[in-house]
N, C-alpha and C positions, 0 to 999 in steps of 0.2 A: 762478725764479732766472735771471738775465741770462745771456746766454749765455759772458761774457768769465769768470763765475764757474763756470761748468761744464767747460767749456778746460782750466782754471788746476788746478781739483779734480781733473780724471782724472789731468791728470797729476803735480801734488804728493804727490799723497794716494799715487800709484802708488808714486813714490819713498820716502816716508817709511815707507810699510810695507816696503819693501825690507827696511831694515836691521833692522827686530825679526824679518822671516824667520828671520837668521840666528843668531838667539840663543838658540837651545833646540830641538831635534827637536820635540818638544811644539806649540810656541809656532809654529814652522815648518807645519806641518798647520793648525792654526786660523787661520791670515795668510791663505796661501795659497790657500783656499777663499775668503776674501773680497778678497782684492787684487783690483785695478783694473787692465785694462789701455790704456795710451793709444791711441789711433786713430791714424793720421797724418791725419785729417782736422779732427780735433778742434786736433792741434798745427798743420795748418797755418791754421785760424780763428785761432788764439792769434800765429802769429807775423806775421801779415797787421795786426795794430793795430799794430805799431810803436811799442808803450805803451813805457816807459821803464822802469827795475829794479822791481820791484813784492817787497814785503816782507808776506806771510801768515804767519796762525795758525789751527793745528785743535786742538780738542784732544776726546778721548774720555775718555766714564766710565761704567761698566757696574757691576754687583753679578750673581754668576754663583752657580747652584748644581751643585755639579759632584759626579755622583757614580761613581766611579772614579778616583783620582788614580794616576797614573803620571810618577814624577820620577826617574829613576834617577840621576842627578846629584847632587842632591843626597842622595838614601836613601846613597849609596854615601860623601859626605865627611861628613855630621853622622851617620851610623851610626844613621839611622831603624828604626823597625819599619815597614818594608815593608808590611806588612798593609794591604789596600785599606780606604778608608774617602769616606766622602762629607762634605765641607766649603762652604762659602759664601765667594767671595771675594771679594773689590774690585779693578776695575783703575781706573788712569788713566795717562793715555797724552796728552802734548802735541807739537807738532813748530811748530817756525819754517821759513818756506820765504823763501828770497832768489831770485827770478824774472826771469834778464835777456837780452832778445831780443840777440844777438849779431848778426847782420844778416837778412836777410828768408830766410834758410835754416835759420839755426842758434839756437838757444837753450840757456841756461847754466842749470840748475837746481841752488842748495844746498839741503839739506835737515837740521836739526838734530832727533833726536827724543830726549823722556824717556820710558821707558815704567816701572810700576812696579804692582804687584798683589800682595797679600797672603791669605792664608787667614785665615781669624776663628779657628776653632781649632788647624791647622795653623800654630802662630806660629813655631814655628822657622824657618821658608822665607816669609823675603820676600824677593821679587827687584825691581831696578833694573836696568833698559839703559839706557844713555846713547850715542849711535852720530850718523852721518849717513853722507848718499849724496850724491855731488857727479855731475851728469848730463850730458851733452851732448847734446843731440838735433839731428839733422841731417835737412833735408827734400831729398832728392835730386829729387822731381817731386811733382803733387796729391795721388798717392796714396799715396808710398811714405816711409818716417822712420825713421830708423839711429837706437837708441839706445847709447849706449858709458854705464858708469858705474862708479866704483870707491865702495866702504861699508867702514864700519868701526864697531864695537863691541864697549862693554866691560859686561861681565854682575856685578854685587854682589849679595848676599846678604846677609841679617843673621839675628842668632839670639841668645838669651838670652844666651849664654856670652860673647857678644863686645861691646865696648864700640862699636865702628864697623863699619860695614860691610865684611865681604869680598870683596876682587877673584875672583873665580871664574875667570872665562875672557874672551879678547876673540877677537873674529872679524874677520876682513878679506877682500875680496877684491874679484873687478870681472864686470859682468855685458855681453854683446853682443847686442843683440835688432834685429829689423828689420821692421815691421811695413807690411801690406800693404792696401788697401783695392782691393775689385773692386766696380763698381757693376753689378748683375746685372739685365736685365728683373723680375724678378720680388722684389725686396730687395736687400741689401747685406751682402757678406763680407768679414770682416776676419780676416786671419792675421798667426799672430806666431809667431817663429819664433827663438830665445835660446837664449844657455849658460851657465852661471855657473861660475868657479870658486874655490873659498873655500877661508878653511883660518880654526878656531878652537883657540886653545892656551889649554890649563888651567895655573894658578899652584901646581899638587901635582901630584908624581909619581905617586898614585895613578891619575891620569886623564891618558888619552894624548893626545896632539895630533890631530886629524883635519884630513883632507884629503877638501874634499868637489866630485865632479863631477855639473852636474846639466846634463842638455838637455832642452827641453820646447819642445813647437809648441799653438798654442791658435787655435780656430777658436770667430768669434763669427759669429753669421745674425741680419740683422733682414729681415722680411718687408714687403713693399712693402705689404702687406695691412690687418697689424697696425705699425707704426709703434711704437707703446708697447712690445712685446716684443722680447724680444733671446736666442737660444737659443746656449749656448755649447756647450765641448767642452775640456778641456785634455787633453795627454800628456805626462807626466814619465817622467825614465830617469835614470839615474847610478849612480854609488859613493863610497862614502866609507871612507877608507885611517884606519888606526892607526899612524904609524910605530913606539912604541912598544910595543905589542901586538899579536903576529898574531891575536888573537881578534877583532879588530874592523875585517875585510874585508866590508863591505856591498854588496854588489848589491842595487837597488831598482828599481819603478819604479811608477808609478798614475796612473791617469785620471779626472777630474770630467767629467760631465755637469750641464747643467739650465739655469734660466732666468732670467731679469728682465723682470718685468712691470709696471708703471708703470698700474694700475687708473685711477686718475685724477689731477690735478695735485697733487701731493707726497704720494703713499700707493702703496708700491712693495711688491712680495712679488716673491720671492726661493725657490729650491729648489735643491737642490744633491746629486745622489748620488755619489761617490766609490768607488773599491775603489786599493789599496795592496799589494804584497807586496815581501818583504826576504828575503834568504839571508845571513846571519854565517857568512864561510867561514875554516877558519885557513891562509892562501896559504904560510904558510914551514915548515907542518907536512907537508911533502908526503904523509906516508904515510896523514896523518888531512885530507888535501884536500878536505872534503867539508863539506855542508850541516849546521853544528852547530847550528843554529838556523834557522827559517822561523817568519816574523808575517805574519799577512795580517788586510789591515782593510776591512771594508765599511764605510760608511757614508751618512748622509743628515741634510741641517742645511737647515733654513728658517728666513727674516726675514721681519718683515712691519715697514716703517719710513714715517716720517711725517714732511715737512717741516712745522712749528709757522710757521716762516717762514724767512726767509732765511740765520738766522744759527744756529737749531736746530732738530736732527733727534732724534727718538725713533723705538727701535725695539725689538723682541723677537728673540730668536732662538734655537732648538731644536735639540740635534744629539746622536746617537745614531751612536756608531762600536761596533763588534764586533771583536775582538780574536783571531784566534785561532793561536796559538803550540805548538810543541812543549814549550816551557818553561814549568810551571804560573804561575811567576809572572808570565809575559807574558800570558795566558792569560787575557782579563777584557771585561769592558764599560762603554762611558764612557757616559755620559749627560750633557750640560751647556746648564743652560735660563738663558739672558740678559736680562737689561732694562739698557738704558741711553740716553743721549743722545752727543751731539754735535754739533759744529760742520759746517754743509754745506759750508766752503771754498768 
């Protein structure tokens, strides 16, 4: 792949998953593990061509088998049986990217995405996001690149009962990240270092608005050694508020380890272990201030993915999260084994 197309991809691709981050806890955890993050070295190759607005397309499609579902959203507005079960889904997922060097420092990134995936037997719950991320990246010196960025999305649903789709919820908010490149004797580290703060409102009073803070630093190593290898690290923290509910005071936070390995030209594997933990506290119940609930998640998900050529990618992917909750119904284990392709951007 040219290198002007590998540029272009950390960082679109980065953006565009942005905005499905924020549209579903769920959906949040399996992005997150895969998102991209840009280099400032990578941005500053990209803003050194002086190309002129540049107009991309990606788009993804996968068939997943997923056994454990967990949707409290929507079990809580169609009045599901809850009872865990294992289903087959389909996603697909496209994004438009508008790409324009602002001057030999700055660069303007839009980014429009569709995302949409259904269950084969689970039909009541198909979901559509429809969102974008508008970015600004700014190169302060060779190594160092400010990202500013504000997203927004809207989440639909459909189900037998209803003749068109339902508005569920939209999300909004803007994220500040500042990423660092050190060129070390021995390899190269990259730090990143972001806040985000978001808020997504549901269109029924059954579900409360949330208020979410998140901070996270991510540490990438590639060794002067191995060159194809890239060893990460991320840390997340935050809460997220109910202004309508004191039951839905979350304190969280978790950390990913693992790798990207590049075996040979366009055949890449991928490992990834995580752990997760969350306290639901009730803040305005003062006398019952305390831990009503605790979720802690281990887990572990690998790819192994194949550039075909330039313009498609195949890959596999395997993930195993452990769930373990005070609350039986939180209480479970996911399993979910992927095939799909894509566009390398």
């Amino acid at each position: 792949m040219p290198k002007i197309q590998m540029n272009i991809h950390a960082i679109a691709l980065g953006a565009s998953l942005a905005v499905s981050v924020i549209s579903s806890a769920q959906a949040e955890e399996t992005i997150e593990n895969n998102n991209q993050q840009v280099t400032s070295e990578q941005a500053k190759k990209f803003l050194k061509t002086k190309r002129p607005v540049l107009l991309k397309f990606n788009y993804n499609i996968s068939t997943d088998y997923v056994d454990g579902i967990l949707e409290p959203d929507i079990t809580q507005f169609f009045q599901l049986n809850p009872k865990r079960k294992s289903d087959k889904r389909l996603n697909l997922s496209s994004a438009g990217h508008l790409i324009a060097p602002l001057s030999e420092r700055s660069l303007l990134h839009i980014a429009g995405i569709v995302d949409w995936f259904g269950y084969e037997e689970f039909d009541e719950y198909n979901s559509v996001t429809i969102g974008n991320e508008t970015a600004l990246y700014y190169k302060f010196n060779s190594d160092t690149v400010l990202k500013v960025s504000g997203f927004y999305s809207s989440d639909y649903f459909t189900n037998k009962k209803f003749e068109v789709p339902t508005h569920m919820s939209s999300s909004y908010g803007g994220r500040l990240s500042l990423n660092k490149n050190y060129q070390l004797s021995e390899g190269a580290l990259l730090i990143s270092v972001g806040g985000t703060i978001s808020r997504r409102t549901f269109e029924f009073a059954t579900l409360s608005d949330q208020d979410r803070y998140q901070g996270d630093i991510a540490f990438t190593y590639q060794p002067l050694a191995l060159r194809q290898l890239s060893l990460f690290s991320r840390l997340r923290f935050g809460k997220v508020d109910a202004f309508n509910n004191p039951f839905l005071d979350n304190d969280f936070y978790g950390f990913e380890v693992g790798f990207n390995w590049i075996l040979k030209p366009g055949l890449t594997v991928s490992l990834t272990g995580s752990y997760s933990d969350g306290n639901y506290n009730a803040p305005e119940l003062t006398s019952l201030a305390l831990a009503l609930e605790e979720i802690k998640g281990t887990g572990l998900s690998g790819e192994i993915s194949y550039d075909l050529n330039e313009r498609l990618n195949i890959y596999g992917r395997a993930s195993l999260t452990d769930f373990d909750s005070n609350l039986p119904r939180n209480d479970f284990r996911q399993t979910i084994i992927s095939i799909g392709a894509r566009s390398p951007f």
